[in-house]
Residue frames as qw, qx, qy, qz and C-alpha x, y, z in Angstrom:
[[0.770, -0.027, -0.199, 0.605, -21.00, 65.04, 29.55],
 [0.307, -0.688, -0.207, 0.624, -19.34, 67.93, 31.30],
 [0.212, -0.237, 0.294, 0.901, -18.10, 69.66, 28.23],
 [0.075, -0.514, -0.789, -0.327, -21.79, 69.47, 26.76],
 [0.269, -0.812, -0.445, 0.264, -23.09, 71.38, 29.91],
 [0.253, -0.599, 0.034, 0.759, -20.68, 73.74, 30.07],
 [0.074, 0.138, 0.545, 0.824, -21.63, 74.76, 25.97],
 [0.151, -0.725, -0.519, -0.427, -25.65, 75.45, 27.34],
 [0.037, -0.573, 0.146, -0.806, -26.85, 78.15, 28.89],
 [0.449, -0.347, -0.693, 0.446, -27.62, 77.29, 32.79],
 [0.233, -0.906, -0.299, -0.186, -29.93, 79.53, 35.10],
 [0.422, -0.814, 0.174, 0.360, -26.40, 80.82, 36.91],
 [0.595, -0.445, 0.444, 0.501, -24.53, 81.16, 33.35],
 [0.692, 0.639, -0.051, -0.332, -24.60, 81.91, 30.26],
 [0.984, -0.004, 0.158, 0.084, -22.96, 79.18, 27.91],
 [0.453, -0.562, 0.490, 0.490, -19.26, 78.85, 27.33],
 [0.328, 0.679, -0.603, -0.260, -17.07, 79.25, 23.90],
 [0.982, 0.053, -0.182, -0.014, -16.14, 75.94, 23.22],
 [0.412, 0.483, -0.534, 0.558, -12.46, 77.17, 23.80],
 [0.204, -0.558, 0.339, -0.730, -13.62, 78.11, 26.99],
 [0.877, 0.066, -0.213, -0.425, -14.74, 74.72, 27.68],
 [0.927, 0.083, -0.207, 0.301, -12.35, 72.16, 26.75],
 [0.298, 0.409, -0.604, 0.616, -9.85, 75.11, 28.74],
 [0.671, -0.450, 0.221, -0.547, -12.36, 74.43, 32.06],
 [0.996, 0.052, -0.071, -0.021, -12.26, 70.64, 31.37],
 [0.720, 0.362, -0.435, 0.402, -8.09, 70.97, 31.54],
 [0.008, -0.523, 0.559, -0.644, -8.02, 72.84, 34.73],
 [0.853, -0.190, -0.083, -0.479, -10.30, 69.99, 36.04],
 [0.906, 0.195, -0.232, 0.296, -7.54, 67.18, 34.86],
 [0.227, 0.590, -0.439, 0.639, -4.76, 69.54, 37.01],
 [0.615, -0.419, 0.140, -0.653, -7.11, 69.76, 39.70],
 [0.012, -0.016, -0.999, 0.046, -7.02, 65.71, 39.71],
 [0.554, 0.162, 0.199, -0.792, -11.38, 66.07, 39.12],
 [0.896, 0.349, 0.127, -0.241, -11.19, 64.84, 36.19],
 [0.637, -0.246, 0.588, 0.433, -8.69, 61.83, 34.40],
 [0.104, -0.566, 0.481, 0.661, -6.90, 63.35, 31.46],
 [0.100, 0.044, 0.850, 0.515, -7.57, 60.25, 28.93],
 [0.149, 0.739, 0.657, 0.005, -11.59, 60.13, 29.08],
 [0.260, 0.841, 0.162, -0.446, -11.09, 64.55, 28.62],
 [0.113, -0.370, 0.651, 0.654, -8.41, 64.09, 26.04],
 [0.188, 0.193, 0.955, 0.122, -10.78, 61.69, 24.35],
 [0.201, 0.898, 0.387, -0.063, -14.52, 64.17, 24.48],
 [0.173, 0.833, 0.042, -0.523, -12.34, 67.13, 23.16],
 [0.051, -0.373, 0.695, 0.613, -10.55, 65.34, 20.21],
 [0.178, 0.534, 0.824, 0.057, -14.53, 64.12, 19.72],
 [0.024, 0.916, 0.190, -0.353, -15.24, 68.06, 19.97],
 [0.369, 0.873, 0.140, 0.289, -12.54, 69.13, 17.52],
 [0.326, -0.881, 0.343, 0.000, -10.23, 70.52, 20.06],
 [0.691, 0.434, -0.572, 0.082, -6.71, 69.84, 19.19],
 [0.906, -0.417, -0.036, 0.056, -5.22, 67.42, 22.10],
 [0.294, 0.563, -0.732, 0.249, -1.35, 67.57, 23.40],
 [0.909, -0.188, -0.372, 0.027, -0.92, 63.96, 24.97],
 [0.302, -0.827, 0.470, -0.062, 1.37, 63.84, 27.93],
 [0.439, 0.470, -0.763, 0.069, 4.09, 61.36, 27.57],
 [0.761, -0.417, 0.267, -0.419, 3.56, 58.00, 29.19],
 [0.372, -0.286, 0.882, 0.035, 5.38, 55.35, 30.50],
 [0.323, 0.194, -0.865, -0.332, 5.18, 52.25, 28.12],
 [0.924, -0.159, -0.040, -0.346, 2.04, 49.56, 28.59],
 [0.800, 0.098, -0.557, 0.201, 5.50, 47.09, 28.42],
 [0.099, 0.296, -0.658, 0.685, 6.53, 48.85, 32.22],
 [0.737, -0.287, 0.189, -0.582, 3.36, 47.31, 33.80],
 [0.112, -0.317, 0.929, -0.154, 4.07, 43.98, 35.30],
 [0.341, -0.196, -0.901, -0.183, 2.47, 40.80, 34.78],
 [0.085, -0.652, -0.703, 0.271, 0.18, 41.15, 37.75],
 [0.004, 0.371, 0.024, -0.928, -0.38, 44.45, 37.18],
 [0.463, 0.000, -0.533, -0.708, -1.83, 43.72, 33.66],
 [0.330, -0.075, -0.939, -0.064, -3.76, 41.42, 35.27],
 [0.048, -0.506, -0.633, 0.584, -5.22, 43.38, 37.66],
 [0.251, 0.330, -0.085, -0.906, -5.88, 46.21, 34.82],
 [0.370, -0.044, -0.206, -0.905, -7.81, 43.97, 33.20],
 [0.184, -0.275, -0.851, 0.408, -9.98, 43.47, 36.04],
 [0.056, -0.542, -0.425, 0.723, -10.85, 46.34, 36.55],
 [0.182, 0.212, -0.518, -0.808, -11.46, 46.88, 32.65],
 [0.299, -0.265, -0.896, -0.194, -13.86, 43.75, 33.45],
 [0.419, -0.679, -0.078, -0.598, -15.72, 46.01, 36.29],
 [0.715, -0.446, -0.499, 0.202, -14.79, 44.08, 39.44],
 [0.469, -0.861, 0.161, -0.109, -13.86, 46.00, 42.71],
 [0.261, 0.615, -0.690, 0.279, -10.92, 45.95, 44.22],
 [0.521, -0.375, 0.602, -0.476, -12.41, 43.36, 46.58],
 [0.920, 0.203, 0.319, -0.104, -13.22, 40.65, 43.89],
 [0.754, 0.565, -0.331, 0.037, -10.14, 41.00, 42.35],
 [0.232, -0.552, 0.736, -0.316, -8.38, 40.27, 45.53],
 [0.683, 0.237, 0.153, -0.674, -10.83, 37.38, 45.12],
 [0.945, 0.286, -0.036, -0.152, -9.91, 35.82, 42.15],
 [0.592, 0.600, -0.439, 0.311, -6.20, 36.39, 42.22],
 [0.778, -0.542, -0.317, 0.000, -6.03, 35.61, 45.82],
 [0.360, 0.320, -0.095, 0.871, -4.54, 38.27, 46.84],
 [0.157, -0.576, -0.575, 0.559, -5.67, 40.97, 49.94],
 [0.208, 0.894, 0.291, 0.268, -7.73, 43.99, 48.58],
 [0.152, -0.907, 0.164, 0.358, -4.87, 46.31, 49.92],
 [0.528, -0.133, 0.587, 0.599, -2.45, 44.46, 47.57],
 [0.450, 0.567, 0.549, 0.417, -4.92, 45.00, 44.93],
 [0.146, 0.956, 0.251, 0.026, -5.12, 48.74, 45.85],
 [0.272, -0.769, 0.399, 0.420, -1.24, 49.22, 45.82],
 [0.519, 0.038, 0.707, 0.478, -1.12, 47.58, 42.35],
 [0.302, 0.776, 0.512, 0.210, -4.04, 49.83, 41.10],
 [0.126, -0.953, 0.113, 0.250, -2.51, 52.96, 42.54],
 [0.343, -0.343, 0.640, 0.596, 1.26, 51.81, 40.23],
 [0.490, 0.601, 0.612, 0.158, -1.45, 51.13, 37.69],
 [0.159, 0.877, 0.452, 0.046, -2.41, 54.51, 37.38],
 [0.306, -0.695, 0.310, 0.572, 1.12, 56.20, 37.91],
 [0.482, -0.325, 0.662, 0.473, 2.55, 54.21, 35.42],
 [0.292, 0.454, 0.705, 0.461, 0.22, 54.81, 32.61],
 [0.031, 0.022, 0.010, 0.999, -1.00, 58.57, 33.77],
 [0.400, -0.470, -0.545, -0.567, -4.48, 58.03, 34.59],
 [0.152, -0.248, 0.566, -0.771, -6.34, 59.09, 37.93],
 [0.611, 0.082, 0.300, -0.728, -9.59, 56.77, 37.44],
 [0.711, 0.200, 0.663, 0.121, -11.02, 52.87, 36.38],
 [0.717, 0.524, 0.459, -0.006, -12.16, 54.25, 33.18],
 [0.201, 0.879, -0.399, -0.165, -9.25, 55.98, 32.17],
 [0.271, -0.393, 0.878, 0.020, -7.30, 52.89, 32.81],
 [0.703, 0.259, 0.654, -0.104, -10.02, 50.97, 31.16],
 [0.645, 0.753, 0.118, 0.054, -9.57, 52.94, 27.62],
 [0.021, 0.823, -0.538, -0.181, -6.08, 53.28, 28.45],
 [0.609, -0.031, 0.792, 0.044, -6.08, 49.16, 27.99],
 [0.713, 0.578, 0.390, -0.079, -8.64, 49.37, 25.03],
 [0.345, 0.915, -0.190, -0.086, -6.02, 52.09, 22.84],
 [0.060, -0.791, 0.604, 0.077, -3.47, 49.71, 23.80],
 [0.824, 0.108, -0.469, -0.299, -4.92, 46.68, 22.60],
 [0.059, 0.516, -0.740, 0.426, -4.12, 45.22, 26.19],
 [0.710, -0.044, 0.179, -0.680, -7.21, 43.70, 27.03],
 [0.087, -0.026, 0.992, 0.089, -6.98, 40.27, 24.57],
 [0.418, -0.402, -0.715, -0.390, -9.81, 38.34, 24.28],
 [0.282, -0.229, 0.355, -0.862, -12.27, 40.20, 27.18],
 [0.265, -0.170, -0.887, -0.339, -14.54, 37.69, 28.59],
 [0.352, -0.370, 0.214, -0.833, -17.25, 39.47, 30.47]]
């Protein structure tokens, strides 16, 4: 993982502080690089203390909404869940893009462990 690399030493670097790290790894998440929950997640695995941002409620995602998150918690595209829910793959990508407002995440698998930490999932049938 990135915060791994950035602790060894590299032929253009010599290896980061752990502070120095997990503060790279936040100006990433600003940046929009990287999605907040998966770095919140490796530095409270690393030890680093974590300030959550405040998010909207899992109860302000509509019905289709949860439905489409967990699609995409199930791996499908945004073209097979148009698919099963018969629905056009731009719908699905203006339902993922409220997804990801409304819960503070910029990526699937942030939205996918933002499902799992919210026990939102259910029974998951892959």
């Amino acid at each position: 993982n990135a915060y791994c690399a950035l602790l060894e030493m590299r032929p253009h670097r010599p290896p980061s502080t752990p502070d120095a790290a997990a503060n790279s790894l936040r100006r990433d998440v600003r940046a929009g690089k990287l999605d907040a929950e998966a770095v919140d997640a490796v530095l409270s695995a690393a030890g680093h203390p974590v300030q959550r941002a405040r998010r909207s409620s899992a109860t302000n995602l509509s019905e289709r909404e949860l439905e489409v998150l967990r699609l995409i918690a199930r791996g499908l595209s945004n073209k097979q869940i148009g698919s099963q829910l018969s629905i056009t793959e731009k719908t699905v990508e203006h339902h993922v893009t409220h997804i990801y407002n409304k819960i503070g995440v910029s990526t699937r698998a942030g939205a996918t462990l933002f499902a799992m930490q919210n026990y939102l999932l259910g029974e998951l049938h892959l």
